[in-house]
LOGU-271806 format. One record per residue: x, y, z of N, C-alpha, C, O in turn; residue in one letter. Coordinates in steps of 0.02 Angstrom, whole numbers, plus 32768, in hexadecimal, padded with zeros to 4 digits. Example, Ala and Ser with C-alpha at 12.3 -4.5 7.8 and 13.67 -1.06 7.14 Angstrom:
82947EE4818682677F1F818682947F5B818682C87F5A81A7a
82827F90816282AC7FCB816582858002818A829E80398192s
END
This chain:
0E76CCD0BDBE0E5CCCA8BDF40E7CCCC0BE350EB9CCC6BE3Cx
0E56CCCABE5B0E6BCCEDBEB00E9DCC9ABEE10EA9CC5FBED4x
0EAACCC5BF120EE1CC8ABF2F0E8FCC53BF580E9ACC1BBF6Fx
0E53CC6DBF5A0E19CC49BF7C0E03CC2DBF4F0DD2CC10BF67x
0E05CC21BF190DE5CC0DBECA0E09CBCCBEAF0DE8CBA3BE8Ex
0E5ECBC0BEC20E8ACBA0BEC60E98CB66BEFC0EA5CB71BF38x
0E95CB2CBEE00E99CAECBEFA0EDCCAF4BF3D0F11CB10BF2Dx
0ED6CAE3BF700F07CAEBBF9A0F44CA9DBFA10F76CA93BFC3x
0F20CA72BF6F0F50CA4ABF6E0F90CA48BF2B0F8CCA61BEF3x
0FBACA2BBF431018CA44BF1B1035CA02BF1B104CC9E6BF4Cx
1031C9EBBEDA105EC9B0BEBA109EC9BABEC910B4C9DBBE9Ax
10D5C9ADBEF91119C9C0BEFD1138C980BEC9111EC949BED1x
1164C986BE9F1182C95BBE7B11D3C958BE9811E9C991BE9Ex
11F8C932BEA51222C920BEBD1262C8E6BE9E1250C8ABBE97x
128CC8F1BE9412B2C8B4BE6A1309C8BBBE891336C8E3BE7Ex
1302C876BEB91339C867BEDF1369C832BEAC134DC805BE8Cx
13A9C83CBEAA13CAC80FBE9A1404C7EEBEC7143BC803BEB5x
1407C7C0BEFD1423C7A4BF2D1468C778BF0E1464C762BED4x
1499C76FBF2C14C6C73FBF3414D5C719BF541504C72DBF77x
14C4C6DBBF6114BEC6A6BF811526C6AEBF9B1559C6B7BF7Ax
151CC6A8BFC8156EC68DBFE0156CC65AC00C159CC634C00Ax
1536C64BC03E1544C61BC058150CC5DEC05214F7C5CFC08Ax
14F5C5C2C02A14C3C58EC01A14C5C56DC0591495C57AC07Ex
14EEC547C06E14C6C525C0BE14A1C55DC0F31479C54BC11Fx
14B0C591C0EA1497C5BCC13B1453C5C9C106141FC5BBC124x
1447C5E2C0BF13FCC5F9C0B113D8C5AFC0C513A8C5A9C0EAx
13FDC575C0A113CBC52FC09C13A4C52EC0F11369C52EC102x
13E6C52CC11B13DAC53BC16D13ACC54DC179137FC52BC193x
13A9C589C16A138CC5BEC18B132EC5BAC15A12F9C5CDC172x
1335C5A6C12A12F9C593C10712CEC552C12E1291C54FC12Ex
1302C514C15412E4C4E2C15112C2C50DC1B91289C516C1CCx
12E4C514C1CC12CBC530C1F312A1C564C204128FC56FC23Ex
1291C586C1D01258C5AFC1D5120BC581C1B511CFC58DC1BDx
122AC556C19611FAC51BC18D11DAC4FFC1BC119EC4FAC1C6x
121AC4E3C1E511FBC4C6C21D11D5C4F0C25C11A7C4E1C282x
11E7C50AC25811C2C55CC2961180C54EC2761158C533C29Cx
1169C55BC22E1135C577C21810F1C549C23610EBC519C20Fx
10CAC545C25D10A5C52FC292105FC514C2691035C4EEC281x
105BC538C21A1009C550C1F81020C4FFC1C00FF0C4DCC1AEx
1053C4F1C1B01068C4D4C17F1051C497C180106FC47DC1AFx
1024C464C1621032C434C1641058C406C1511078C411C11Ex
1062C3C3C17310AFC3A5C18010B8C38FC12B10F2C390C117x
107CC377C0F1108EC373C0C010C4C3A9C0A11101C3A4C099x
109AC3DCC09510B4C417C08E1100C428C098112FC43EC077x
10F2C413C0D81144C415C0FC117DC3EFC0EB11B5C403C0FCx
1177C3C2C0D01191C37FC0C011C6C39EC0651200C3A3C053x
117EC3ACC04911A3C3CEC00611B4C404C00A11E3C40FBFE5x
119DC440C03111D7C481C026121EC464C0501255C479C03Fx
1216C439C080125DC430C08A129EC403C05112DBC402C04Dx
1278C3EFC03B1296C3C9BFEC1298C406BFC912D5C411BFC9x
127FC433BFAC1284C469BF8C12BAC48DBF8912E6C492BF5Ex
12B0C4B6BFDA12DDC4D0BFE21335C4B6BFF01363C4DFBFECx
133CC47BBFFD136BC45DBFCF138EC452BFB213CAC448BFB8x
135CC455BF75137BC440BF401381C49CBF2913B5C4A2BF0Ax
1371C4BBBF2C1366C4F9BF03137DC533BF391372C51EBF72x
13A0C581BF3913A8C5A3BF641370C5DABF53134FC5F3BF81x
1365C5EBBF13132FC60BBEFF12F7C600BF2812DFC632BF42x
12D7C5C2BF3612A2C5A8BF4812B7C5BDBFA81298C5E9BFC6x
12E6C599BFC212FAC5B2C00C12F8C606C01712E5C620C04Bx
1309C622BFEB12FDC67BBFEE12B9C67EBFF912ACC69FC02Bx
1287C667BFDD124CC67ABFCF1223C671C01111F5C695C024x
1242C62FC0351212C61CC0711235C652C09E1220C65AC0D7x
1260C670C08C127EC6B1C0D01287C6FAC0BC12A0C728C0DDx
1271C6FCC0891257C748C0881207C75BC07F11DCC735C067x
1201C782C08E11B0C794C0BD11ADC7CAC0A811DBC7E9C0C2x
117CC805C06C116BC830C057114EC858C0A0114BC895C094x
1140C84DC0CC111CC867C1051154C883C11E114FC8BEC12Ex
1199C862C12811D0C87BC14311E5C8C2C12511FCC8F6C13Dx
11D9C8B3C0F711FFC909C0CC11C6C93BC0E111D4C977C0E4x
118EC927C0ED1153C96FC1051147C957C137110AC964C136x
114DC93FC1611115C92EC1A21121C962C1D810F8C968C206x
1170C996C1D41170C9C9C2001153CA05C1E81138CA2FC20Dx
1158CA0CC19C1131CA57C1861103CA5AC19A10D4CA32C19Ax
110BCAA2C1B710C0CABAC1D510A7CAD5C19210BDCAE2C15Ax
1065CAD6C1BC1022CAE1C18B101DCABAC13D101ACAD0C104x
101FCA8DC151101ECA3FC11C1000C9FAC12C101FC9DFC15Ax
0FDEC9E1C11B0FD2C99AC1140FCEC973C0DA0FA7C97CC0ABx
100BC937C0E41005C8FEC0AB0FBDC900C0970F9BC915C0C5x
0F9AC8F1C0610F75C8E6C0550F78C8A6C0290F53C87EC044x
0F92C88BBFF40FADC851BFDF0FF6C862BFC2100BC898BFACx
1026C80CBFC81064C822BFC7104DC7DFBF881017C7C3BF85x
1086C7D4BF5C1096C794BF3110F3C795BF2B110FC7CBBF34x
111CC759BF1C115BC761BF181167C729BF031143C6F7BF08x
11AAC730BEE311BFC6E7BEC1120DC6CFBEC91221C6EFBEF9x
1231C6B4BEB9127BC6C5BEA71283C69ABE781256C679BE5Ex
12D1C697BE6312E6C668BE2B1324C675BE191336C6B0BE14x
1356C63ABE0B1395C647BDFE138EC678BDC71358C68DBDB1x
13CBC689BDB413D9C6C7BD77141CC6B2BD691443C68FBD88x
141EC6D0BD31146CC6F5BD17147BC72DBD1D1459C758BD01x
14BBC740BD4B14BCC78DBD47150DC78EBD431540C770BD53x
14EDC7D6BD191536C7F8BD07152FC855BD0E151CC87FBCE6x
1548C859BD511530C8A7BD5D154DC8D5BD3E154EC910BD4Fx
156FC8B5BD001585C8EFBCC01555C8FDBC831550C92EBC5Fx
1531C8B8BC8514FCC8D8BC6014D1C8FDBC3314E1C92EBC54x
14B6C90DBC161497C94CBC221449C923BC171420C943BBF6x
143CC8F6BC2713F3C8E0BC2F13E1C909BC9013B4C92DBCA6x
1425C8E8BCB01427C8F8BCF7142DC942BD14142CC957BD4Ex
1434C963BCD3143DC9B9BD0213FAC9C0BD1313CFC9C1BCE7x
13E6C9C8BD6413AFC9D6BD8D139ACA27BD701362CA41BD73x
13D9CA45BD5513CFCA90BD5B13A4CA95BD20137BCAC1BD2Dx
139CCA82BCF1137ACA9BBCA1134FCA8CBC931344CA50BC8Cx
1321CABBBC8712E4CACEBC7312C8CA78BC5812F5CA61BC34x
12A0CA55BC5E1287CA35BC211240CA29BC12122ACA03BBE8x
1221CA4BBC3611DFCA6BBC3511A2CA21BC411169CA1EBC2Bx
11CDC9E3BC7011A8C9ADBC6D1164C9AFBCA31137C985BCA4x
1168C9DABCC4112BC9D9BCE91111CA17BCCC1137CA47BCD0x
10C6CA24BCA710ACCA57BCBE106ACA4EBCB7104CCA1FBC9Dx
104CCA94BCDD1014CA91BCF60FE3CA99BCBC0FF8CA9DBC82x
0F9CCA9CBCCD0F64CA9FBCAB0F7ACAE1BC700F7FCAD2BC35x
0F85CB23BC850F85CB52BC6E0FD8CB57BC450FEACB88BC25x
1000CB18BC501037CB0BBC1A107ACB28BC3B10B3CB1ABC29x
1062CB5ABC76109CCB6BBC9110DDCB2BBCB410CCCAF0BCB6x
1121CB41BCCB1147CB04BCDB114DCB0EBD2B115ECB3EBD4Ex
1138CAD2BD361127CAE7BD991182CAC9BDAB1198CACEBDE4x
11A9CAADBD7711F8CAACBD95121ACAEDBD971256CAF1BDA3x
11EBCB2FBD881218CB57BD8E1238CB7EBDE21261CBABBDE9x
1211CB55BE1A120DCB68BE501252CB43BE87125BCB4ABEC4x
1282CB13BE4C129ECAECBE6112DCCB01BE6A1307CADBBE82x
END
């Protein structure tokens, strides 16, 4: 298949693991990007601010923005983003957590592993 034959859109897969250190400045900084948000209605508004809250997972989520990580690459446009978060257990000794090793969980149609670019 030629590079014109080939879909020009690219699933980037991505997997952040964060450490909360200061729970009041994310809750903060969550309830206030809440309140900025101008599109929201006040129901709406009412429970992500209970949410975020109670949960820091949930406060991450209203302040990270998939648009932020591409919105300067040139020659790119978001086309759809999706994202989630959620507490975890981590132990970066691991070996569920080595980012480095092969585990062949994404691949494409033709079976190849598109993590090998990582």
């Amino acid at each position: 298949m030629t590079t014109s034959e080939t879909s020009q859109y690219v699933r980037l897969h991505v997997e952040l693991v964060l450490e909360i250190q200061d729970p009041g400045a994310l809750t903060g900084a969550a309830l206030e990007q809440i309140a900025d948000d101008e599109f929201m209605p006040d129901e709406e508004r009412a429970h992500a601010g209970a949410t975020v809250r109670e949960d820091g997972a949930e406060a991450l989520a209203y302040l990270v923005d998939p648009f932020d990580l591409v919105g300067e690459v040139p020659g790119v446009e978001l086309a759809q983003a999706s994202w989630s978060s959620e507490q975890i257990e981590y132990d970066p000794d691991a070996e569920e957590w080595d980012l480095d090793e092969e585990d062949g969980e994404y691949e494409d149609e033709a079976g190849t592993d598109d993590d090998a670019g990582r």
